[in-house]
PDB file with one MODEL, atoms N, CA, C and O in Angstrom:
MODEL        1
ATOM      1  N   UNK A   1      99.502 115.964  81.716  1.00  0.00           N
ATOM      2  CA  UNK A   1      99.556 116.430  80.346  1.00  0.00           C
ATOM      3  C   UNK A   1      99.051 117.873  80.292  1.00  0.00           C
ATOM      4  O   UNK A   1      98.219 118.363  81.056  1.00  0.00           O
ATOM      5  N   UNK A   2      99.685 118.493  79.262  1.00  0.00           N
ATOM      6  CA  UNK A   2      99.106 120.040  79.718  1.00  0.00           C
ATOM      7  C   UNK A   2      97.894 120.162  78.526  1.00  0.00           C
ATOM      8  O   UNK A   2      97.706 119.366  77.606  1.00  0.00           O
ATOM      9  N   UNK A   3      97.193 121.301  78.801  1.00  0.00           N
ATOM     10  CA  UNK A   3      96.290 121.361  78.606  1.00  0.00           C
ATOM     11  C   UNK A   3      96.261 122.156  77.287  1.00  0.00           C
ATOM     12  O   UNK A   3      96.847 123.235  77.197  1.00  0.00           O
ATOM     13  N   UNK A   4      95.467 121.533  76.111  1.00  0.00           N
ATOM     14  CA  UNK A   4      95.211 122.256  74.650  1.00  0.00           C
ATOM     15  C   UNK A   4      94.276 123.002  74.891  1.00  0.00           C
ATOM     16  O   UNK A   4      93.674 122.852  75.954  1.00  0.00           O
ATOM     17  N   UNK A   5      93.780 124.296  73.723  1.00  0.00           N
ATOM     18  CA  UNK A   5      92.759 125.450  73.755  1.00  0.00           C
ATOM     19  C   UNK A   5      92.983 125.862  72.207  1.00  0.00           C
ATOM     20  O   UNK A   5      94.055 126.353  71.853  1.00  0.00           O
ATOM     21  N   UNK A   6      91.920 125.640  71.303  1.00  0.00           N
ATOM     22  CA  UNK A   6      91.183 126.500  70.320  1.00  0.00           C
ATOM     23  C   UNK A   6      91.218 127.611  70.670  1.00  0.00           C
ATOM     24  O   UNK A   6      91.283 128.012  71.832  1.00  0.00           O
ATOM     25  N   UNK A   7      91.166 128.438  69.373  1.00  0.00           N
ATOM     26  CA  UNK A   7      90.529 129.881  69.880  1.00  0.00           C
ATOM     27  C   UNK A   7      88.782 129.810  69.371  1.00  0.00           C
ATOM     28  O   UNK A   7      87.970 130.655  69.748  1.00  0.00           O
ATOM     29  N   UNK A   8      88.462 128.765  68.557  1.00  0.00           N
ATOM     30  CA  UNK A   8      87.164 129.223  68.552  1.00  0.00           C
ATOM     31  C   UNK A   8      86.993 127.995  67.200  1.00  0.00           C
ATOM     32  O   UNK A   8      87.288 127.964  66.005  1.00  0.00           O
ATOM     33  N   UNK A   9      86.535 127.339  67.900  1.00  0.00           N
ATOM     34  CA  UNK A   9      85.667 126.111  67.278  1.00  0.00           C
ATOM     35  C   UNK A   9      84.392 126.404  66.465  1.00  0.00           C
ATOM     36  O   UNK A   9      83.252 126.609  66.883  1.00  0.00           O
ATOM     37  N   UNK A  10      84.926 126.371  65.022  1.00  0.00           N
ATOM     38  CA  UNK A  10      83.253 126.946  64.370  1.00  0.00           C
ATOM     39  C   UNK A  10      83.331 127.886  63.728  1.00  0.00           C
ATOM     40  O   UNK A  10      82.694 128.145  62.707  1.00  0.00           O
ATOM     41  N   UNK A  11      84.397 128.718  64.436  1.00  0.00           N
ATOM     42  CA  UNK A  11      84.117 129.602  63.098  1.00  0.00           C
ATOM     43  C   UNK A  11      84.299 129.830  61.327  1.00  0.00           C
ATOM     44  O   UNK A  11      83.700 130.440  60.442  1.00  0.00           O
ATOM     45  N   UNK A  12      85.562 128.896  61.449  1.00  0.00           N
ATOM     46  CA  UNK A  12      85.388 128.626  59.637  1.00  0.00           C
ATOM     47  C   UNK A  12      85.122 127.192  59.856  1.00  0.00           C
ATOM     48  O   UNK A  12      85.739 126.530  60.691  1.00  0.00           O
ATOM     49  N   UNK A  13      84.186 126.719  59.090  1.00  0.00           N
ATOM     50  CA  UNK A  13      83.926 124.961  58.707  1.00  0.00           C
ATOM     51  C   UNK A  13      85.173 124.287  58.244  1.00  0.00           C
ATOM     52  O   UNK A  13      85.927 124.749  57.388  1.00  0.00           O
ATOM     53  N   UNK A  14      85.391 122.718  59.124  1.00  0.00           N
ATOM     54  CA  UNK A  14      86.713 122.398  58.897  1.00  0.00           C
ATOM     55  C   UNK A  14      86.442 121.516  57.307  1.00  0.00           C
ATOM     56  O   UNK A  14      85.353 121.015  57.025  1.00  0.00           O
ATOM     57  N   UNK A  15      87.485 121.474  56.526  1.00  0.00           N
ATOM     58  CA  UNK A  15      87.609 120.766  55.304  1.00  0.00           C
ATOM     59  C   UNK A  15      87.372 119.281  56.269  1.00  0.00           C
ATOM     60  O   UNK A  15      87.634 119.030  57.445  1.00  0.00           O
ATOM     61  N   UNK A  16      86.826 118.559  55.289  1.00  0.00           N
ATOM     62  CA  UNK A  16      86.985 117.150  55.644  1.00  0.00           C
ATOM     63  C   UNK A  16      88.307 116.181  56.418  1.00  0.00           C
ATOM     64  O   UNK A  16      88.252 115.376  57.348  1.00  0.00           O
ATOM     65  N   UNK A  17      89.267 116.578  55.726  1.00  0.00           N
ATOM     66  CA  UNK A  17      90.647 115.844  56.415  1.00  0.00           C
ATOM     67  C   UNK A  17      90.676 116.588  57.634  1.00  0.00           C
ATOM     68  O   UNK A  17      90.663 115.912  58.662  1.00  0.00           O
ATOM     69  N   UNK A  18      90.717 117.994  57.761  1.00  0.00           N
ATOM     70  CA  UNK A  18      90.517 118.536  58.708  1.00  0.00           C
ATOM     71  C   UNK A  18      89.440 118.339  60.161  1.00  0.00           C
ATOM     72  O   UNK A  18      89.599 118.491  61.372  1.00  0.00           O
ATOM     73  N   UNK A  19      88.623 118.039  59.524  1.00  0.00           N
ATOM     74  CA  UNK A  19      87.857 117.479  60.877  1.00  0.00           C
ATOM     75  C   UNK A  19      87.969 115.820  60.811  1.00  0.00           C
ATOM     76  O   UNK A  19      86.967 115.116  60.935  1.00  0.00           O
ATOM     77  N   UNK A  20      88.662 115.536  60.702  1.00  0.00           N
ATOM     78  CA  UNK A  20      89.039 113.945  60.863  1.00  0.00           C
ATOM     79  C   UNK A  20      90.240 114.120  61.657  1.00  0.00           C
ATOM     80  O   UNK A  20      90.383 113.560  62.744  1.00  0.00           O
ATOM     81  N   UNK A  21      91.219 114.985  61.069  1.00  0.00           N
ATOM     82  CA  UNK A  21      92.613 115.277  61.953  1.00  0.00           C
ATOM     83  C   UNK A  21      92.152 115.323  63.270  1.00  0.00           C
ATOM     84  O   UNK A  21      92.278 114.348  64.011  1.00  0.00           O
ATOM     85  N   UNK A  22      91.566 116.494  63.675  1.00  0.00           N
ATOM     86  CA  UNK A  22      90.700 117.094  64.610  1.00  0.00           C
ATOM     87  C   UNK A  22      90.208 115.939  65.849  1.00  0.00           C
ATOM     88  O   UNK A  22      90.585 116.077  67.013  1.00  0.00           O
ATOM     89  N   UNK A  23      89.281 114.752  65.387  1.00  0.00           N
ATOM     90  CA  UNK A  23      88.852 113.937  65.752  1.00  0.00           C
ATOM     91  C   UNK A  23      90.443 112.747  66.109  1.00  0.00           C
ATOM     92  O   UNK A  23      90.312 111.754  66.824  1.00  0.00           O
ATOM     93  N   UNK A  24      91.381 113.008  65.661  1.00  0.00           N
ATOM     94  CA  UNK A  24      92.303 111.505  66.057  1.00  0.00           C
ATOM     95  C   UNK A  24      93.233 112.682  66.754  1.00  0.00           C
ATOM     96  O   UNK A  24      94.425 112.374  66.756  1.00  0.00           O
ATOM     97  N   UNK A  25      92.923 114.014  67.366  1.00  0.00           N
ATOM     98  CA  UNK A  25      93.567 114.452  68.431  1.00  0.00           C
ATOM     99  C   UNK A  25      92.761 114.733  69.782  1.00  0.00           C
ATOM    100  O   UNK A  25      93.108 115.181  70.875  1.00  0.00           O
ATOM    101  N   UNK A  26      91.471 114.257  69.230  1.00  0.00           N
ATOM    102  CA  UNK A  26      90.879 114.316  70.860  1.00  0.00           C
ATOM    103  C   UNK A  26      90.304 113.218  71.459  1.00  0.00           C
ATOM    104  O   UNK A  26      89.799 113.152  72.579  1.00  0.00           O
ATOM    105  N   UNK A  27      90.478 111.954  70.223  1.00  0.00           N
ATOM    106  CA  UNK A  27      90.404 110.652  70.522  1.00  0.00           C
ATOM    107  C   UNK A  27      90.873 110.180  71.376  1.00  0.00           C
ATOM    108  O   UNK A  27      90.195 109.549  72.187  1.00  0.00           O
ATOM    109  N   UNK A  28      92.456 110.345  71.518  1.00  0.00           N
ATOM    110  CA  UNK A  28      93.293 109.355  72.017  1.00  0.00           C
ATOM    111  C   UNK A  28      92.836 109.902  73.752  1.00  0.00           C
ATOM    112  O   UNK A  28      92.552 109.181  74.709  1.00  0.00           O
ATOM    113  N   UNK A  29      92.916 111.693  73.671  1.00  0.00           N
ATOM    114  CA  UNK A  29      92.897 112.309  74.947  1.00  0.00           C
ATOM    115  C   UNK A  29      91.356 112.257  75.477  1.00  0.00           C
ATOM    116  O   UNK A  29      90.854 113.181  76.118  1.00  0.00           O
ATOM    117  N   UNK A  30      90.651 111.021  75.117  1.00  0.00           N
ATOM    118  CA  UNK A  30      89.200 110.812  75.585  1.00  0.00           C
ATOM    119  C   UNK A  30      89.809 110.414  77.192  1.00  0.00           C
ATOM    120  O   UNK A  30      90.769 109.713  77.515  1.00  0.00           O
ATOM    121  N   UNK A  31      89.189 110.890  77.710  1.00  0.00           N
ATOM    122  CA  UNK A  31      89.669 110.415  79.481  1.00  0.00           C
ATOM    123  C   UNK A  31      90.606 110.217  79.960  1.00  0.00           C
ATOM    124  O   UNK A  31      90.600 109.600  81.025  1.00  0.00           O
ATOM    125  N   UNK A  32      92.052 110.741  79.269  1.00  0.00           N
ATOM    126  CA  UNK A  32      93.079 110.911  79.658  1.00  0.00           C
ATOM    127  C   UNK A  32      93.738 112.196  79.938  1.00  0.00           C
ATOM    128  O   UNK A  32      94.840 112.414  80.442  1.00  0.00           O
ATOM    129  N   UNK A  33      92.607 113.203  79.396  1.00  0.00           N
ATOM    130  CA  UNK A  33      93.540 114.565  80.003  1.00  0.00           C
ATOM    131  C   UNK A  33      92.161 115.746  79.839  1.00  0.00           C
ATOM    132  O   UNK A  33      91.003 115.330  79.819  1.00  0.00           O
ATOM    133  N   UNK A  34      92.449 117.040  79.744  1.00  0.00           N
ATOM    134  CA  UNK A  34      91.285 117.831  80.046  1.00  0.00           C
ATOM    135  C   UNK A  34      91.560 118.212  78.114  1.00  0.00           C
ATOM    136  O   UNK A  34      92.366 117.748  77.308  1.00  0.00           O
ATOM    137  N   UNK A  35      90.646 119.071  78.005  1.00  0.00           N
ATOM    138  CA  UNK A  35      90.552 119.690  76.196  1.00  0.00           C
ATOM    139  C   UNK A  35      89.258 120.597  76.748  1.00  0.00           C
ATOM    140  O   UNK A  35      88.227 120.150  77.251  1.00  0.00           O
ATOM    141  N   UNK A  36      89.558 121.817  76.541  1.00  0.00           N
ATOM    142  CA  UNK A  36      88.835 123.454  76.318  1.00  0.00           C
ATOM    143  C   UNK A  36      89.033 123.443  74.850  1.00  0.00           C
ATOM    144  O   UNK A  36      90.013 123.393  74.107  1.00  0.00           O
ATOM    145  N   UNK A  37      87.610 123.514  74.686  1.00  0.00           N
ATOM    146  CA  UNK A  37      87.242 124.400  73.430  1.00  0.00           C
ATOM    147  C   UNK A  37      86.249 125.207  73.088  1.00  0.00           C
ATOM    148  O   UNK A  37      85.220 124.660  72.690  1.00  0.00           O
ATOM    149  N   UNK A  38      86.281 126.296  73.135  1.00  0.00           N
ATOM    150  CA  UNK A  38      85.468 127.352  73.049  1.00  0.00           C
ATOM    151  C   UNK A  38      84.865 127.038  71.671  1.00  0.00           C
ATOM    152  O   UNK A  38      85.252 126.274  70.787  1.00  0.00           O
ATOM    153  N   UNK A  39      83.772 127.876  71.752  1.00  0.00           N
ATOM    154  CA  UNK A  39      83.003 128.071  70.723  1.00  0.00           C
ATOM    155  C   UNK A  39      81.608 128.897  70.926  1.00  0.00           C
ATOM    156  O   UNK A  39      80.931 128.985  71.951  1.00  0.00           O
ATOM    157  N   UNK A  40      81.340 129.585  69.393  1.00  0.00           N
ATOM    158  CA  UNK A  40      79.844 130.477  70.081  1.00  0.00           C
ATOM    159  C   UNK A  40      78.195 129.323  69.512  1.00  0.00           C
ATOM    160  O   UNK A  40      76.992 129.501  69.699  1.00  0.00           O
ATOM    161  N   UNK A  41      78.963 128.226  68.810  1.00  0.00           N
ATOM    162  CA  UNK A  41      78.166 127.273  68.300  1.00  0.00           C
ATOM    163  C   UNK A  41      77.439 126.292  69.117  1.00  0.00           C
ATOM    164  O   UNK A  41      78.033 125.384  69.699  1.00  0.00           O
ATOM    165  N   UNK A  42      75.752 126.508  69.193  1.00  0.00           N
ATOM    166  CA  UNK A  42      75.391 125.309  70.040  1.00  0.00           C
ATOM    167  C   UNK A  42      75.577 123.915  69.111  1.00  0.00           C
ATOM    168  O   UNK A  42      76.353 123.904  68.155  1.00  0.00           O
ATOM    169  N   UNK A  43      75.005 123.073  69.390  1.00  0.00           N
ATOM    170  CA  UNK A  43      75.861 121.720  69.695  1.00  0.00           C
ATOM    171  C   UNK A  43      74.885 121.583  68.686  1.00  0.00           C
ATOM    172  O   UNK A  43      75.192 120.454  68.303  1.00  0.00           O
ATOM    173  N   UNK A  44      73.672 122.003  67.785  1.00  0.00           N
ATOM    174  CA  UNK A  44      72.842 121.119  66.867  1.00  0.00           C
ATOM    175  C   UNK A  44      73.653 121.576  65.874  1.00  0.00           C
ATOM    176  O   UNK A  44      73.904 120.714  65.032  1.00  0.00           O
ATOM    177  N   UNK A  45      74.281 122.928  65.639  1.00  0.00           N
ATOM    178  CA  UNK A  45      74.926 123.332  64.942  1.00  0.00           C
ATOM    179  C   UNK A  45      76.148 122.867  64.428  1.00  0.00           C
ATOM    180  O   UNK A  45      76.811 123.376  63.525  1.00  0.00           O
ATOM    181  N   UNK A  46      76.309 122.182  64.871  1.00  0.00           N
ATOM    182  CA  UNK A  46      78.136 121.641  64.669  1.00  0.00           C
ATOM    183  C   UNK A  46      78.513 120.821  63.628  1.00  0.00           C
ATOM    184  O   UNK A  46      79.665 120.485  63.349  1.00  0.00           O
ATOM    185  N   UNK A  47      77.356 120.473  62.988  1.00  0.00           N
ATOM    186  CA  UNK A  47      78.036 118.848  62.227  1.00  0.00           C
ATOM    187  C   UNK A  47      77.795 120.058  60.754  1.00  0.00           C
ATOM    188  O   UNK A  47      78.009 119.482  59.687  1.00  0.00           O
ATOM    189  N   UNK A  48      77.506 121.159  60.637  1.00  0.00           N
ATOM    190  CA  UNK A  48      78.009 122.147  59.808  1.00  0.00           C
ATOM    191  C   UNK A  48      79.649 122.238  59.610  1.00  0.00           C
ATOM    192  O   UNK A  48      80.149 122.366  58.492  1.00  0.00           O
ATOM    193  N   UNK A  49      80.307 122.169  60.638  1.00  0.00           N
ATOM    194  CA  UNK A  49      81.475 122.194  60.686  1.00  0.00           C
ATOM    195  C   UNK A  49      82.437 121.439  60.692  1.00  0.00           C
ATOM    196  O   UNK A  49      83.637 121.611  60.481  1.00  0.00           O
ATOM    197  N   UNK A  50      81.736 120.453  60.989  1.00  0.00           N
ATOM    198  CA  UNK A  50      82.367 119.059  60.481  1.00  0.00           C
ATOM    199  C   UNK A  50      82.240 118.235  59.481  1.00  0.00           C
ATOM    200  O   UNK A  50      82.940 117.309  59.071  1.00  0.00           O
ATOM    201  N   UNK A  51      80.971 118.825  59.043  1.00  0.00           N
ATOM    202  CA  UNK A  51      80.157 118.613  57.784  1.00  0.00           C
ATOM    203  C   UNK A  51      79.849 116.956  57.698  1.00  0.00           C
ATOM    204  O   UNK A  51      79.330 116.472  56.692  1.00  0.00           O
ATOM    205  N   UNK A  52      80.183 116.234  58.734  1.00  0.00           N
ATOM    206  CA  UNK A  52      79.321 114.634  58.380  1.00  0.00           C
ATOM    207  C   UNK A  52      78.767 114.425  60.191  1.00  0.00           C
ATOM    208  O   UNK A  52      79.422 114.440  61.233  1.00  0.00           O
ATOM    209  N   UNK A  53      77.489 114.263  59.960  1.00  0.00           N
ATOM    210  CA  UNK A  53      76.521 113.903  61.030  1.00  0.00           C
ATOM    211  C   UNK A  53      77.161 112.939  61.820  1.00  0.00           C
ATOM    212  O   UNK A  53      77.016 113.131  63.027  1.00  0.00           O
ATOM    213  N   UNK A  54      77.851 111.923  61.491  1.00  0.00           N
ATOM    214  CA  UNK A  54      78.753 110.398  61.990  1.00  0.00           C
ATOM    215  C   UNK A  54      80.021 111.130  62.896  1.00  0.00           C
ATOM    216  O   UNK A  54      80.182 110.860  64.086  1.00  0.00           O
ATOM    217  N   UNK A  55      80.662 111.841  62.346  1.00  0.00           N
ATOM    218  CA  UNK A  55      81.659 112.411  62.734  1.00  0.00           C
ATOM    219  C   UNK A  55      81.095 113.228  63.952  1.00  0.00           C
ATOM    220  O   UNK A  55      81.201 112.776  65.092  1.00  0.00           O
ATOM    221  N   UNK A  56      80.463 114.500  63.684  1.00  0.00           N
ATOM    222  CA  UNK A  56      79.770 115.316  65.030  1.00  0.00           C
ATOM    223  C   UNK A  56      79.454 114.358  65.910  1.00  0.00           C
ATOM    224  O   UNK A  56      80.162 114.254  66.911  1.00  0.00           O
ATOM    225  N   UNK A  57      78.578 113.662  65.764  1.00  0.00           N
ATOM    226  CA  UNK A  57      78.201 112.645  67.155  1.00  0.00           C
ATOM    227  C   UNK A  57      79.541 111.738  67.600  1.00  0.00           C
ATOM    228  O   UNK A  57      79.438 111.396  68.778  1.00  0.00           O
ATOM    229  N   UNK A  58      80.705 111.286  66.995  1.00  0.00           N
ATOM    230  CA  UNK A  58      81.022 110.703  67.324  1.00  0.00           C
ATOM    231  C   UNK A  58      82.365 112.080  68.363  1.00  0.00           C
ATOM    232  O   UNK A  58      82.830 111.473  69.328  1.00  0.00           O
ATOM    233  N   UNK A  59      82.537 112.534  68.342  1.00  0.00           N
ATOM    234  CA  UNK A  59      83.372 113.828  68.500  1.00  0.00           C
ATOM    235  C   UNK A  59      82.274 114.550  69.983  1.00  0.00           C
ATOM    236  O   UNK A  59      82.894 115.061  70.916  1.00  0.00           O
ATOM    237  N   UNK A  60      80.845 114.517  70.040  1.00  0.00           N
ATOM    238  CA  UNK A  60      80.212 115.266  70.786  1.00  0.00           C
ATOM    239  C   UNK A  60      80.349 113.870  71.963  1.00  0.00           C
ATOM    240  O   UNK A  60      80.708 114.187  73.097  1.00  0.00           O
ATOM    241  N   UNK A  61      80.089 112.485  71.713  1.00  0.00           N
ATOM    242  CA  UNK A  61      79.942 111.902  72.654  1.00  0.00           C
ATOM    243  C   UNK A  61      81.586 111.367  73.739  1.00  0.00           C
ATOM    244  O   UNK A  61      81.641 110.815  74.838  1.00  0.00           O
ATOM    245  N   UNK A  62      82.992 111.968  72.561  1.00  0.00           N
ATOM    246  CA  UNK A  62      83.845 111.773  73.307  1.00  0.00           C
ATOM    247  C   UNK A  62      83.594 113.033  74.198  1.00  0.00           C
ATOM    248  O   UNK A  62      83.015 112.772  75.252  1.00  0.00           O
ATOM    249  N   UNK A  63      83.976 114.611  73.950  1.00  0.00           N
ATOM    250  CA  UNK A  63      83.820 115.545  74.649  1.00  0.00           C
ATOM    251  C   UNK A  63      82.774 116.006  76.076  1.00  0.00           C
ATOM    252  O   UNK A  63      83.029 116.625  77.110  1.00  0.00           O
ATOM    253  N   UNK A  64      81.630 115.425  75.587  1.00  0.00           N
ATOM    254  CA  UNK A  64      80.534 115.889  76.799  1.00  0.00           C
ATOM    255  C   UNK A  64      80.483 114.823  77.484  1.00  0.00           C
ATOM    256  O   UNK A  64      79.284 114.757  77.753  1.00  0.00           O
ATOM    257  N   UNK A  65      81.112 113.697  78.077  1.00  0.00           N
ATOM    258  CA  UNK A  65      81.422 112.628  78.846  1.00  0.00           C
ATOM    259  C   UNK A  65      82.198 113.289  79.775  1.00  0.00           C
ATOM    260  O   UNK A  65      83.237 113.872  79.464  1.00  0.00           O
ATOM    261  N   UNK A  66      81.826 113.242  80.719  1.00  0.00           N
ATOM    262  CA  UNK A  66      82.574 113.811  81.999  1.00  0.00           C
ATOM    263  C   UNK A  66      82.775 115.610  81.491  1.00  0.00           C
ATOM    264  O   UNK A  66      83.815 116.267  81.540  1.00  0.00           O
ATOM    265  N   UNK A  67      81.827 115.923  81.165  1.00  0.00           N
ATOM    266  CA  UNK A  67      82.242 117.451  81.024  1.00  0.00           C
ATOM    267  C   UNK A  67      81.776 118.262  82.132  1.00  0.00           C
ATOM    268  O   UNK A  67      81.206 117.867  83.149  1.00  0.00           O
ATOM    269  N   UNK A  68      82.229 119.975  81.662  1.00  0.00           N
ATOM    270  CA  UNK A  68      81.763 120.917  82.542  1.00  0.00           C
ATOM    271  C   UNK A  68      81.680 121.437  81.033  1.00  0.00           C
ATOM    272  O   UNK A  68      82.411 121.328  80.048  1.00  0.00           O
ATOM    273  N   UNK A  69      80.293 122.134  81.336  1.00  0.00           N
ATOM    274  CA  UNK A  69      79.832 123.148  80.404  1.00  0.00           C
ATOM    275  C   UNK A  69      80.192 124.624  81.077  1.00  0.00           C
ATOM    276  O   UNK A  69      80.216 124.925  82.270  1.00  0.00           O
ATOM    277  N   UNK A  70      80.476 125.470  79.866  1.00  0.00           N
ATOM    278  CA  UNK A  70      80.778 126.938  81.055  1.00  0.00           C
ATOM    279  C   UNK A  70      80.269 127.997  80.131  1.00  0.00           C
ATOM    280  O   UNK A  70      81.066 128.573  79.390  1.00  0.00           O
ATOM    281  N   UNK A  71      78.665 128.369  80.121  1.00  0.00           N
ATOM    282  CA  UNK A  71      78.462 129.086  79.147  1.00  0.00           C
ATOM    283  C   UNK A  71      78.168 130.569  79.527  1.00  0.00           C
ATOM    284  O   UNK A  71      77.343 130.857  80.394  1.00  0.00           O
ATOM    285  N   UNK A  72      78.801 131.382  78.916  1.00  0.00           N
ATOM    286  CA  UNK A  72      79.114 132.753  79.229  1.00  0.00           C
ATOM    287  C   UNK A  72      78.569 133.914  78.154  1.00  0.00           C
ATOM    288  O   UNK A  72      78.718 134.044  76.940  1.00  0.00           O
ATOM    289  N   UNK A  73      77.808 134.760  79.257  1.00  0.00           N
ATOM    290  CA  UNK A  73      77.340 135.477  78.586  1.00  0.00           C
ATOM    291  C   UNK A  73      77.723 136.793  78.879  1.00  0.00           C
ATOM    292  O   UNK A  73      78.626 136.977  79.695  1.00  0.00           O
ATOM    293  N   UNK A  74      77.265 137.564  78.429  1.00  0.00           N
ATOM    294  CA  UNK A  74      78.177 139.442  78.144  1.00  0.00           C
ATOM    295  C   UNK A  74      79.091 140.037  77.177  1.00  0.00           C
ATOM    296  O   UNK A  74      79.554 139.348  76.268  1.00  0.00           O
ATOM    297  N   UNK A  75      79.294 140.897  77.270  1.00  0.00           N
ATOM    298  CA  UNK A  75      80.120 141.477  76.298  1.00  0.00           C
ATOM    299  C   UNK A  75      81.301 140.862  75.840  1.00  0.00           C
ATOM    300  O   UNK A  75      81.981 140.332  76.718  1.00  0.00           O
ATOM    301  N   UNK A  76      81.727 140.799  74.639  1.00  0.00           N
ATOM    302  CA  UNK A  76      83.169 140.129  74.300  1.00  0.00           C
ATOM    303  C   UNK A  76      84.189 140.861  75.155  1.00  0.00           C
ATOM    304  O   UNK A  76      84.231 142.068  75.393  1.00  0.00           O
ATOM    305  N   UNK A  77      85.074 139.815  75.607  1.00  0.00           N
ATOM    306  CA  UNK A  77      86.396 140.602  76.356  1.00  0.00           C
ATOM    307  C   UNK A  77      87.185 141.140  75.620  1.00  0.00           C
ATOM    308  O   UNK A  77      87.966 141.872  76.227  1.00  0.00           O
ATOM    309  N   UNK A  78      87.383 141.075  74.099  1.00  0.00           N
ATOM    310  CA  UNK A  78      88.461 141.351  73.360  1.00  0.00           C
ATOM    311  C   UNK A  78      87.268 142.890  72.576  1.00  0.00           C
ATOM    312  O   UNK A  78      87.832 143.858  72.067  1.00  0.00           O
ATOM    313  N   UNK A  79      86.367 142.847  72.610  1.00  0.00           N
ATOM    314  CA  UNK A  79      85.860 144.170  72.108  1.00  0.00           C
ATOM    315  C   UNK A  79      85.748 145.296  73.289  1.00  0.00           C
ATOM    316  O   UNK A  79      85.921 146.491  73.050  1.00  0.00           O
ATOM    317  N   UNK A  80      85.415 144.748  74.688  1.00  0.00           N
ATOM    318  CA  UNK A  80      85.792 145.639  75.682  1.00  0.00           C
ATOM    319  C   UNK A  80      87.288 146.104  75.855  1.00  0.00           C
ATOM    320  O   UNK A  80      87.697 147.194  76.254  1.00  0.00           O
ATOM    321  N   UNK A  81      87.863 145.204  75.527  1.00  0.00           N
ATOM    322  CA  UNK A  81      89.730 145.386  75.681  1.00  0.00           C
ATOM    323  C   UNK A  81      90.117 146.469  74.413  1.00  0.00           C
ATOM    324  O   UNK A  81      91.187 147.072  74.497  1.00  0.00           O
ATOM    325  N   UNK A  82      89.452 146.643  73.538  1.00  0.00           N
ATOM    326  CA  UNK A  82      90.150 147.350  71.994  1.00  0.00           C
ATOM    327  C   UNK A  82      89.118 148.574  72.422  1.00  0.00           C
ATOM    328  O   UNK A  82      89.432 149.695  72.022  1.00  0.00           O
ATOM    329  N   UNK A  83      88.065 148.456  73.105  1.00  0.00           N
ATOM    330  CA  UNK A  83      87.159 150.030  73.568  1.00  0.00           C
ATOM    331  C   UNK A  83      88.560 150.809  74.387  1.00  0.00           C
ATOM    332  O   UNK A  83      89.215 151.631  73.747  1.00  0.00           O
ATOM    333  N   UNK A  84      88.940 150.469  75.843  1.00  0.00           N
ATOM    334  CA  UNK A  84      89.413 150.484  76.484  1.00  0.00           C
ATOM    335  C   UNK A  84      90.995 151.271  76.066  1.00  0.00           C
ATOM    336  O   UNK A  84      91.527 152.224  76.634  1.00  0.00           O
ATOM    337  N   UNK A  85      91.399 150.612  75.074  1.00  0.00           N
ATOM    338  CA  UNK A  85      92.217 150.759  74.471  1.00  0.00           C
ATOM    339  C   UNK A  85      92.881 152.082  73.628  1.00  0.00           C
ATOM    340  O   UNK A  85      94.007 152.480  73.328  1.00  0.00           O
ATOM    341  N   UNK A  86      91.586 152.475  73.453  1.00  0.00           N
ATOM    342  CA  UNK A  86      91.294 153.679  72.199  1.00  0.00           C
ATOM    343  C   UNK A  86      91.200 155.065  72.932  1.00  0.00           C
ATOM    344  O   UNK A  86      91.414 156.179  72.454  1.00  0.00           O
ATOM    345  N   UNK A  87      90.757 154.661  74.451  1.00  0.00           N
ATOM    346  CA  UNK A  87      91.011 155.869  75.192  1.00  0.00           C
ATOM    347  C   UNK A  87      92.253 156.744  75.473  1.00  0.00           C
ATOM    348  O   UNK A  87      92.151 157.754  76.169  1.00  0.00           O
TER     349      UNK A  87
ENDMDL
END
């Protein structure tokens, strides 16, 4: 199965249906395929964006099951890329 990617988890808070949608597309792909999703949000932070505590946990314990965390630090690539750019 190929592989889905966000551009960025968090940054606007999902409406309610919206983070329910959200949740019955990474349900099914619980241990059946890979899911990248970026984000600059640590993980206490999140149920902001999902806005129900039930939902975040239930969404954090499909995802970080068999995960790789990959947390990256330095300059944004897309603000080095538009510096770069201007030259």
């Amino acid at each position: 199965m190929p592989c889905r990617a966000t551009d960025e988890l968090g940054f606007v808070p999902l409406s309610k249906a919206g983070a329910e949608l959200l949740f019955e597309v990474i349900s099914p792909r619980y241990e059946r395929g890979s899911i990248i999703i970026p984000s600059n949000l640590p993980f206490d932070d999140r149920t902001e964006v999902f806005g129900s505590e039930r939902l975040t946990g239930a969404l954090h314990d499909r995802l970080t099951h068999h995960v790789h965390i990959l947390e990256m630090t330095g300059e944004s690539f897309r603000l080095r890329q538009s510096r770069k750019d201007k030259r």
